[in-house]
N, C-alpha and C positions, 0 to 999 in steps of 0.2 A: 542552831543557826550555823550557817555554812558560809563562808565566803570565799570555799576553793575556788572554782572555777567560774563565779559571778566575780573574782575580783582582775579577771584579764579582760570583761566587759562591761565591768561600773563604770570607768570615764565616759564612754561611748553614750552609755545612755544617761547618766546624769547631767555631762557636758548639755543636754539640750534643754532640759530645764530648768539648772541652777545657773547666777551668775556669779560665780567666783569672784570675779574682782570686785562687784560692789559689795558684796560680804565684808570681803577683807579691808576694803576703802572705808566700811564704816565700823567694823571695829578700829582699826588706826584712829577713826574721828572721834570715836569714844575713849579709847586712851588718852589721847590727847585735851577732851575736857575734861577728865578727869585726873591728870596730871601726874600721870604713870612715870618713873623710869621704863625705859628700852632697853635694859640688861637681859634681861631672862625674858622666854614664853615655853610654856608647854601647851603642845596640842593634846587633849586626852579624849582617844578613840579617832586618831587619825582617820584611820580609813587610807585610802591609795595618794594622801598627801597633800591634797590641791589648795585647801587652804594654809596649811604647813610653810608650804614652797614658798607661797605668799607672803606672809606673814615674818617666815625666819630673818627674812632680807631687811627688816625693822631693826632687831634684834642679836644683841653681841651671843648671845649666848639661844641656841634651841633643842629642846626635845620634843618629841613626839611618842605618842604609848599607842598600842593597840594591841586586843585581841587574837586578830589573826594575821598569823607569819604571811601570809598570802600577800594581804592587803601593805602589810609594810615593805613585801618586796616591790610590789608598783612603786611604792614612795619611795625608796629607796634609789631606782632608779632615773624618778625627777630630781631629787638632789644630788646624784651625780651628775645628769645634765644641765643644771643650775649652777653647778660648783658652788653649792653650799654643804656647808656643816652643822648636818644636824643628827643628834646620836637618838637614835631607834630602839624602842624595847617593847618587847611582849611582854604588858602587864593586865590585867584585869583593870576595868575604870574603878572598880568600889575596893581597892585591896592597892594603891599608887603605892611605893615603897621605893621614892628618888634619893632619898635625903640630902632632898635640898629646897629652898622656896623659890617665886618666881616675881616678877610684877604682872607678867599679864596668864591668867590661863583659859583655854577656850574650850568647850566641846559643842560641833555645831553638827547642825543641817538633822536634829533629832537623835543622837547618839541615846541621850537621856532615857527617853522611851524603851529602848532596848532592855532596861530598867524593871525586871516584871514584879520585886518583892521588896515590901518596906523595908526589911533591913539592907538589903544592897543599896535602895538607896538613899538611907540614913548614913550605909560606911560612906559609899559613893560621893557625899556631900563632905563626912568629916576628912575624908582622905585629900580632896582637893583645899578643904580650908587650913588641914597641917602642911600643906606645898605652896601656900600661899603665903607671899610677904606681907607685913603691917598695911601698907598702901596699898596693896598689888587688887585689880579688880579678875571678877572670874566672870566670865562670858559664857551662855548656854542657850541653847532653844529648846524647845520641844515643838512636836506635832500637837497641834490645840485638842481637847476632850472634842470638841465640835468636831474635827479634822477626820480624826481617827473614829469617831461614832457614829458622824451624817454621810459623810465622802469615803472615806476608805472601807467601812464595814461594812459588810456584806455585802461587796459588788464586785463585779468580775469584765477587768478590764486587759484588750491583747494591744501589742505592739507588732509590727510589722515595718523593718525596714534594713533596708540591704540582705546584710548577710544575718542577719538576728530577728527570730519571731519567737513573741511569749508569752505565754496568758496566765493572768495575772488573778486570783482568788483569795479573798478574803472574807474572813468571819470576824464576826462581835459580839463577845459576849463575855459578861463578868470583866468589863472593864479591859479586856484583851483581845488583842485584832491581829488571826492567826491570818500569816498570809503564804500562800501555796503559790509557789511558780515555777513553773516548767520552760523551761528554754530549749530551745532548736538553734545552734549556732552553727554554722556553713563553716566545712572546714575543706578546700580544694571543692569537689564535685560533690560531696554528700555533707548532711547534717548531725549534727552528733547532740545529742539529749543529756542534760542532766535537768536534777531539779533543786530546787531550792525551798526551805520553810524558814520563813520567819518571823519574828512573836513582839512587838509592839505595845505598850501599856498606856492605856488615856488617861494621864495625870489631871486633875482637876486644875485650878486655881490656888484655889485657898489650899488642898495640899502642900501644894508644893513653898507658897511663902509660910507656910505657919511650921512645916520642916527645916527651911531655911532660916529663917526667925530661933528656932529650939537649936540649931546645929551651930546657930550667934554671926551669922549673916546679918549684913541689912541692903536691900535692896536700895541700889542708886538710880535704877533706868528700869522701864518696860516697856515693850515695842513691839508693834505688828510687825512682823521679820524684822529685817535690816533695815527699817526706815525710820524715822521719826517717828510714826504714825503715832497715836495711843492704841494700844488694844479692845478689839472690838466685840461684839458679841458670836459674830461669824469670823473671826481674824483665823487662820488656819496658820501658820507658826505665831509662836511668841519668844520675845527674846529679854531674856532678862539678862541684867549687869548687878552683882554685887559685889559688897565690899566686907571685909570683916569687922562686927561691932567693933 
C-alpha cells in the first residue's frame, strides 16, 4: 500500500463523500455521554488530518500517528493553518509506542480493515488499550463484512471529474478485497499516471467483539456510522465505542 502520490489527492476525492464535521460532532457527543476528560486524544492512522484538525480544538493536549510520511505531511500542514499543536509521528497502528495514555482515542473512516492478520490485529487492539486512560473511551469503525463482500468486491468503478480520472478495481476473496487503481491526474496541459494497490480485510462481527472482549474491552456503543442508528443487517460502516473492563 502506497499513499505517495494519492495523498496530494485524497481530500479532493474524499471531501465529496465524507462529512467530516458530523463525524467529529458525534464523536464530541459521545465523549460527552460518556463523561470523558478533554486532556489528551490521539488520532491513530491519521491520514492527511481532517478529523485530527477537528477534534484537537477539543483537547489540551493532541497527537496524531500514521503510516505514511506523505499523508502526515498534508496534516501537517492543516495544523499549521489552524495554529494548532499537534505532535505527528510515523508509527505503525498495531506496534503505538507514545508512552503515554489518553481520554479519547479514535481510528476512523476504516483504518481498521487496513488490518489484514490476526496478530496485527490482536497487537493493534492491545497497543491502543496500553495508551488508553482508566476512563478514556476508543473510538473505531470499520467497513461492514457486507460492505466490502456485496458493494466493493468484485466490481470496477471509474471517476471522472475535473482534473482527475480513475478506475477503480477490486477483487474478493479469502475474506480480502484487493483493490487496483490507476489514476490520470492533469498536471498544466498533460496527465501524469500512477497507480495505487490496496488490500482491505472483511472483519466479521462477532470477530471482532469476541477480540475485543479477550484483549479486556467492553463495548459501550455500536452504531451504523456516525449516527445513533443500531446496526443493521446491510449497515455498510460500523462504529463501535469502547471502554476498558
Amino acid at each position: 500500500m502506497s499513499y505517495g502520490e494519492f495523498s496530494k489527492i485524497y481530500d479532493k476525492l474524499i471531501n465529496e463523500d465524507i462529512n467530516y464535521k458530523e463525524i467529529c460532532n458525534r464523536i464530541i457527543e459521545i465523549c460527552k455521554k460518556e463523561n470523558i476528560d478533554f486532556n489528551s486524544y490521539l488520532d491513530v492512522a491519521c491520514g492527511t488530518g481532517n478529523v485530527t484538525v477537528q477534534l484537537a480544538k477539543k483537547f489540551k493536549e493532541s497527537f496524531a500517528v500514521d503510516l505514511s510520511e506523505d499523508m502526515l505531511t498534508e496534516a501537517f500542514s492543516k495544523f499549521q493553518e489552524e495554529n494548532i499543536d499537534c505532535k505527528l509521528i510515523c508509527q505503525n497502528m498495531s506496534e503505538l509506542n507514545l508512552n503515554r495514555k489518553f481520554d479519547l482515542i479514535t481510528s476512523v473512516l476504516d483504518a481498521t480493515n487496513y488490518i489484514l492478520e490476526d496478530n496485527d490485529f490482536f497487537d493493534y487492539l492491545k497497543s491502543v488499550k496500553d495508551h488508553l486512560k482508566d476512563n478514556g473511551i476508543f473510538i473505531f469503525d470499520i467497513n461492514s463484512y457486507y460492505k466490502l463482500s456485496k458493494i466493493l468486491g468484485n466490481n470496477i468503478y471509474t471517476y471522472d471529474e475535473d482534473d482527475v480520472f480513475y478506475v477503480w478495481e477490486n477483487e474478493f476473496e479469502d475474506d480480502i478485497v484487493s483493490m487496483y487503481l490507476t489514476f490520470f491526474v492533469k498536471n498544466d496541459n498533460a496527465y501524469e499516471r500512477f497507480d495505487e494497490n490496496h488490500f482491505e480485510r472483511a472483519y466479521k462481527e462477532e470477530f471482532i467483539e469476541k477480540a475485543l472482549k479477550d484483549i479486556g474491552f467492553k463495548i459501550v456503543g455500536k452504531y451504523e456510522d456516525y449516527t445513533k442508528e443500531r446496526v443493521k443487517e446491510k449497515s455498510e460502516r460500523i462504529v463501535y465505542v469502547v471502554k476498558v473492563e
